[in-house]
C-alpha positions as CSV (number, residue, x, y, z in Angstrom):
1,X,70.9,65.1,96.9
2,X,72.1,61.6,95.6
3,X,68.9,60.5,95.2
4,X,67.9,57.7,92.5
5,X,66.1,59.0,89.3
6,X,64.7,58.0,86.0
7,X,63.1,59.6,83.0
8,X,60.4,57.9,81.3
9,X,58.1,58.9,78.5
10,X,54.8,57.2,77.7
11,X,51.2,58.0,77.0
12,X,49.0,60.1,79.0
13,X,45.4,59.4,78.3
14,X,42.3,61.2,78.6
15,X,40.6,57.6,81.1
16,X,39.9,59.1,84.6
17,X,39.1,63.1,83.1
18,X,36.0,64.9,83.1
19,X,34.1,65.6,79.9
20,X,34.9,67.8,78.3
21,X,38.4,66.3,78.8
22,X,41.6,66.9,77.0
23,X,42.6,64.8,74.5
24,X,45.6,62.3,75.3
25,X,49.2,62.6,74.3
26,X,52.6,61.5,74.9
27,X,54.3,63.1,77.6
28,X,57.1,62.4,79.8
29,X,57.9,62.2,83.2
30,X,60.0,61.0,86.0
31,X,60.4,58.0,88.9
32,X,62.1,58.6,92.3
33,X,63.3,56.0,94.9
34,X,62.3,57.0,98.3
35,X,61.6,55.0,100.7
36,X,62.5,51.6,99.1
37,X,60.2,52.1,96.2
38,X,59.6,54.2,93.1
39,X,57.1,57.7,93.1
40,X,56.1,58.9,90.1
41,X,56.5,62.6,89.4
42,X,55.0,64.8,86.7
43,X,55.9,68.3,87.3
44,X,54.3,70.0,84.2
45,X,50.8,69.1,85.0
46,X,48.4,71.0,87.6
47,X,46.8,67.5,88.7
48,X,47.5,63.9,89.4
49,X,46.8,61.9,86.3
50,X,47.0,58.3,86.9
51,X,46.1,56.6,83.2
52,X,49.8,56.7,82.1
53,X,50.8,54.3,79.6
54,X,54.6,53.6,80.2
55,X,56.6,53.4,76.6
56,X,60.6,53.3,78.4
57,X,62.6,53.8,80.9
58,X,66.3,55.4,81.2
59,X,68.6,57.8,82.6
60,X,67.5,61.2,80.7
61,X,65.7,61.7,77.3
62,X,68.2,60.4,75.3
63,X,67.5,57.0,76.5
64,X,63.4,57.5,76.2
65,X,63.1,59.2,72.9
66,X,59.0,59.5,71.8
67,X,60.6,59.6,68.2
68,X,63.9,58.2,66.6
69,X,64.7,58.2,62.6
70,X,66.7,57.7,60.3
71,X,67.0,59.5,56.9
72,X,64.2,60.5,55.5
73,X,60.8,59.6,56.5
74,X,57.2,60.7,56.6
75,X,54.8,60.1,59.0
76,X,50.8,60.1,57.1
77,X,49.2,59.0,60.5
78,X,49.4,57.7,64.2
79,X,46.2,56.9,66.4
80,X,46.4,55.7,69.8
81,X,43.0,53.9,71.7
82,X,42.8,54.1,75.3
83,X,40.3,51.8,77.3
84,X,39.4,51.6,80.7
85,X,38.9,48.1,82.1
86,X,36.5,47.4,84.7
């Protein structure tokens, strides 16, 4: 279809979702020019979610890896906060 794409993984929060809402978590999804600018897409979810918290940018998800080590490691704990500003 020679249309321009990119992946791009990030955060998707819980800001905008009714109690009880899910908790947040990274996700990935993708960008598409049309029309001289860039749409969002996010196929695996069954409703618009707009508190996304963009992490990268790149061609596919080798570019936009949530997660890249070397040798050994261990990971004891990861939080992330999301606020919603007035």
């Amino acid at each position: 279809m020679n249309i321009p794409a990119r992946c791009c993984s990030g955060y998707l929060s819980d800001i905008g979702e009714t109690r009880p809402h899910p908790p947040g978590d990274f996700a990935a999804w993708m960008e598409i020019f049309l029309a001289g600018e860039w749409h969002m897409f996010d196929p695996r979810n069954k409703k618009p979610r707009f508190a996304r918290i963009l992490i990268a940018r790149g061609r596919d998800a080798a570019d936009v890896p949530l997660n890249q080590t070397f040798g050994q490691n261990t990971l004891t704990e990861f939080n992330v906060w999301t606020d919603e500003l007035a």
